[in-house]
C-alpha positions as CSV (number, residue, x, y, z in Angstrom):
1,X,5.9,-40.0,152.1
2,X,3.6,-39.1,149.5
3,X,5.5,-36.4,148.6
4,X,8.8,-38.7,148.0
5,X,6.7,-41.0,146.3
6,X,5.6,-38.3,143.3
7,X,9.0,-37.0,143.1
8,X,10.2,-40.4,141.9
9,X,7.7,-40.8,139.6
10,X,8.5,-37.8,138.1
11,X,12.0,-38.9,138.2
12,X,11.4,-42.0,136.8
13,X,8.9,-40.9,133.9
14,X,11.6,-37.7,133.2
15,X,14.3,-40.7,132.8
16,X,12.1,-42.7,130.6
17,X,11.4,-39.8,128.0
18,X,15.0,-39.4,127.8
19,X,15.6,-42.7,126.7
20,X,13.4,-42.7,123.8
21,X,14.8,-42.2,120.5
22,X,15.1,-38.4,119.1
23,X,17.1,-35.5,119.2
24,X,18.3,-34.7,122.8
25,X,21.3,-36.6,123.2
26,X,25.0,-37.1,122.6
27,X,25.4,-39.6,119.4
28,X,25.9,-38.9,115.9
29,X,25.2,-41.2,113.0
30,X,26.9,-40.8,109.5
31,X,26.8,-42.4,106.3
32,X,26.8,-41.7,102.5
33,X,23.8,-42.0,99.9
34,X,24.8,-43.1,96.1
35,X,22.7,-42.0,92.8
36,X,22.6,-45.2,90.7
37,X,21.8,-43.6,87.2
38,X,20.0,-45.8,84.7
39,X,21.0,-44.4,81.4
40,X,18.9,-45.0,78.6
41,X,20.2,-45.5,75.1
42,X,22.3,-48.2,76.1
43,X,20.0,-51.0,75.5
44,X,21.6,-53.1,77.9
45,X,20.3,-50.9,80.9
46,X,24.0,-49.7,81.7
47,X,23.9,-48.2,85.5
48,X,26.7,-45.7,86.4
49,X,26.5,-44.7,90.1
50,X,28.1,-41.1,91.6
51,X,28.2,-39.7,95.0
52,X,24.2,-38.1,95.7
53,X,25.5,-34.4,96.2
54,X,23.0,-32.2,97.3
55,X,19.9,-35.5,97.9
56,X,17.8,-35.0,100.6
57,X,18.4,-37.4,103.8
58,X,15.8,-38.1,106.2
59,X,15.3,-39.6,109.4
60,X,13.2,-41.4,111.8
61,X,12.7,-42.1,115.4
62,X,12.1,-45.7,116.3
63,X,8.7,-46.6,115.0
64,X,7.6,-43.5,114.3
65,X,6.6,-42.7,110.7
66,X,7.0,-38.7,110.5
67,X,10.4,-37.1,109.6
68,X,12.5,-36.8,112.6
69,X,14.5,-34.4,110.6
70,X,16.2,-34.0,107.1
71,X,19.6,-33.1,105.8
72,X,21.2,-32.2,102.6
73,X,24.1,-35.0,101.4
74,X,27.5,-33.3,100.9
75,X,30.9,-34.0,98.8
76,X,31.2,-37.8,98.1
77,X,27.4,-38.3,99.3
78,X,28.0,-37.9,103.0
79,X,25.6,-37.1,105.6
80,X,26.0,-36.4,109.1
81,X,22.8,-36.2,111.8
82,X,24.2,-35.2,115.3
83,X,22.5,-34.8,119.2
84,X,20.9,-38.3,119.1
85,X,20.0,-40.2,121.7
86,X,20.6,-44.3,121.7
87,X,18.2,-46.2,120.2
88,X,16.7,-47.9,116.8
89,X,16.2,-45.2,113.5
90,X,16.1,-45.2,110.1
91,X,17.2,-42.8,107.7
92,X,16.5,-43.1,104.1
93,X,17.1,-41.1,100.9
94,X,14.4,-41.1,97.8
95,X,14.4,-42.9,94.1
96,X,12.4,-41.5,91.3
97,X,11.2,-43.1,88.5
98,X,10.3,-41.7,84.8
99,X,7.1,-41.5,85.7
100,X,7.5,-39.3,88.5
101,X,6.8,-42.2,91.5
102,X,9.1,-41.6,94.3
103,X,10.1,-44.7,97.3
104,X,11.9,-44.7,100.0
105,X,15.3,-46.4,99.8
106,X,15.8,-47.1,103.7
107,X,18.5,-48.3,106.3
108,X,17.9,-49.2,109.8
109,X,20.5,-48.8,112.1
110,X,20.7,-49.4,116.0
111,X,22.6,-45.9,117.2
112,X,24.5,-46.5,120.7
113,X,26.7,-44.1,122.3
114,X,29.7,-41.5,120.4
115,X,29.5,-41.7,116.7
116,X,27.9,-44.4,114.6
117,X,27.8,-45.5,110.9
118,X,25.1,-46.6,108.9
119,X,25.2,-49.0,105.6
120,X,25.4,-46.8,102.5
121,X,21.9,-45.4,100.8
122,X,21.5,-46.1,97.1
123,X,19.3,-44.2,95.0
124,X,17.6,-45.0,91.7
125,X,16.9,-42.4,88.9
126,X,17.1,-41.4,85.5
127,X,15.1,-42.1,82.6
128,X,15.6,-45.9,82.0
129,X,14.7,-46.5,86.1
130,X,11.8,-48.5,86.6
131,X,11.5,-49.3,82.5
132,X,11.5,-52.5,80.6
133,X,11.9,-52.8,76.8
134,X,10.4,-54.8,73.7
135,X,12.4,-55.8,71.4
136,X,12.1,-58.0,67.8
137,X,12.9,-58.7,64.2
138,X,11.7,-58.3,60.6
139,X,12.1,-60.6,58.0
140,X,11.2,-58.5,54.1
141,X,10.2,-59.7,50.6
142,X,11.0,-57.2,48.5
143,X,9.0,-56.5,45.2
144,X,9.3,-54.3,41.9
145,X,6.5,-54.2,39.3
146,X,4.6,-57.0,41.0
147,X,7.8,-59.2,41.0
148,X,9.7,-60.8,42.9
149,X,13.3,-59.2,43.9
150,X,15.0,-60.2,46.8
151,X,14.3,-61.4,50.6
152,X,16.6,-60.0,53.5
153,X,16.5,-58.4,56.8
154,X,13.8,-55.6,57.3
155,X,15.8,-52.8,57.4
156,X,14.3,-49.3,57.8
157,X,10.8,-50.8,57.9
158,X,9.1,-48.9,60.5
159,X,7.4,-50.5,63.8
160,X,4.6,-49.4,65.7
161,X,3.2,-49.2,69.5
162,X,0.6,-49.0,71.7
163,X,-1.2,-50.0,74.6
164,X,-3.3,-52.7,74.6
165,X,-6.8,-51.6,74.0
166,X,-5.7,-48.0,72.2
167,X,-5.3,-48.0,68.5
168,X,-3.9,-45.0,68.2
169,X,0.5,-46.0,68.4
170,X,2.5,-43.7,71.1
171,X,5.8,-44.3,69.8
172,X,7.8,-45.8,66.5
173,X,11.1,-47.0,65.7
174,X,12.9,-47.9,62.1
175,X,14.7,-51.3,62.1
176,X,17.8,-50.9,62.1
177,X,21.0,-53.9,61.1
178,X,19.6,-57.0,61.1
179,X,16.3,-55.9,61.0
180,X,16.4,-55.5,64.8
181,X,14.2,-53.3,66.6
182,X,13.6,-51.9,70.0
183,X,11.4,-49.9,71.8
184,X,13.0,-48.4,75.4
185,X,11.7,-46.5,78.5
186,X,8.5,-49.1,78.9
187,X,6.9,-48.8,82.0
188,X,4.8,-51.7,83.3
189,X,1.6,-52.8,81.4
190,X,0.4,-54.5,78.1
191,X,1.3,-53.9,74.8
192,X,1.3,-54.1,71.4
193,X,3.7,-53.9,68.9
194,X,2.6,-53.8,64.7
195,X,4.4,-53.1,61.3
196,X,2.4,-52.5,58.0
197,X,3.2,-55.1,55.3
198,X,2.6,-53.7,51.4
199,X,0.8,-56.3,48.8
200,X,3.5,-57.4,45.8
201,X,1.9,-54.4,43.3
202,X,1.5,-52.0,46.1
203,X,-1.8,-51.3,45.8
204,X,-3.2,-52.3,49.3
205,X,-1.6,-52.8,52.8
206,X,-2.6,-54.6,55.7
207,X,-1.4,-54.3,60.3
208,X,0.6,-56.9,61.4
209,X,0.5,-57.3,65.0
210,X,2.3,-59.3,68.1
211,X,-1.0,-59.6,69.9
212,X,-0.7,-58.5,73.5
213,X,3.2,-58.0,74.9
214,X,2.9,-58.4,78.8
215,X,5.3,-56.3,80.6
216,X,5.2,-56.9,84.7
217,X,8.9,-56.9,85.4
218,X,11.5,-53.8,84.7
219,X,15.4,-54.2,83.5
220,X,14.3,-56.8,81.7
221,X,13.9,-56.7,77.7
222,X,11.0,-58.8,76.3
223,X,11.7,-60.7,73.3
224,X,8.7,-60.7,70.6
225,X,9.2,-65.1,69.9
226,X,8.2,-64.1,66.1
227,X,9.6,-62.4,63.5
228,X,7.7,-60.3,61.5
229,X,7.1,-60.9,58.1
230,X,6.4,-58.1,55.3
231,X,6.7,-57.2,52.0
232,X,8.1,-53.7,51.1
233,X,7.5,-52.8,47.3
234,X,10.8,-51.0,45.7
């Protein structure tokens, strides 16, 4: 009796394992992961997406946190993981942002018996990903000789930045028509943004700051609410 009673235990625990979600059993799932591509340059934060040839594809086994196993993305981003057994998984592909941060970009998917399909993977990259921008005006008096010449758009002046707390400026810009300017490729932070204004004879200048630019959401471009205003001695 005893005897009986161990073998269907075993039976029943050997029946259980084989149930659980992993490699083992006789479903496939398949899918395809995107690259979105966030150009920079564009100053609109223009996206153009392709197939992710050659991306890494992972998956996992119900709740479990460690890779279950990996494949490589083919023509037109497709991915193929075979000999699964029913059950709950996610598979996921990774974005990267400028600064080098990698996520997980994940899809759940319930896998039941032959082949299954998951909702498409899409991946973020290029330089622009995860960025915001600043941008602003200048407004120029221009002066000869201590006199008055003209006023107009700040064209050429150049613009300074840095972050908040550094005086020392990581990056400048001319602006350009309209007296427009714009710095890209921003991650998250605080900021400021200066230009140097000239006296009428040129004989002193003087930092003309934004105060602090707060930057806590990306895609997004910050306007500076007040144009600068400088005198530039020709």
């Amino acid at each position: 009796m005893k005897q009986l009673l161990y073998l269907f235990l075993g039976l029943f625990l050997l029946t259980s394992c084989n149930n659980e979600e992993g490699l083992g059993g006789s479903s496939s799932l398949e899918g395809y992961v995107y690259n979105v591509v966030h150009q920079d340059d564009s100053f609109v934060f223009q996206k153009d997406t392709f197939p992710a040839l050659g991306k890494k594809v992972y998956i996992t086994f119900g709740d479990e946190s460690n890779v279950g196993d990996d494949t490589d993305a083919g023509l037109d981003g497709y991915y193929r993981f075979d000999y699964l057994r029913a059950g709950n998984y996610s598979v996921y592909a990774l974005s990267e942002s400028v600064d080098g941060q990698k996520h997980a970009e994940i899809q759940k998917v319930k896998v039941g018996a032959g082949l299954n399909k998951a909702p498409s993977i899409y991946i973020h990259s290029g330089k622009a990903y995860g960025t915001a921008m600043i941008k602003g005006t200048i407004h120029a008096n221009y002066y000869h000789n201590g006199s008055w010449r003209e006023e107009g758009f700040g064209v050429g002046v150049r613009v300074y930045i840095c972050h908040a707390g550094e005086d020392a400026p990581f990056d400048d810009v001319r602006a350009g028509a309209k007296g427009t300017f714009i710095f890209q490729k921003l991650l998250p932070g605080d900021y400021i943004v200066s230009v140097v204004t000239e006296d009428k004879n040129n004989e002193a200048v003087d930092v003309v700051s934004s105060g602090i630019i707060e930057i806590r959401e990306t895609e997004k471009i910050y306007e500076i609410p007040v144009t600068f205003e400088v005198i530039v001695t020709v």
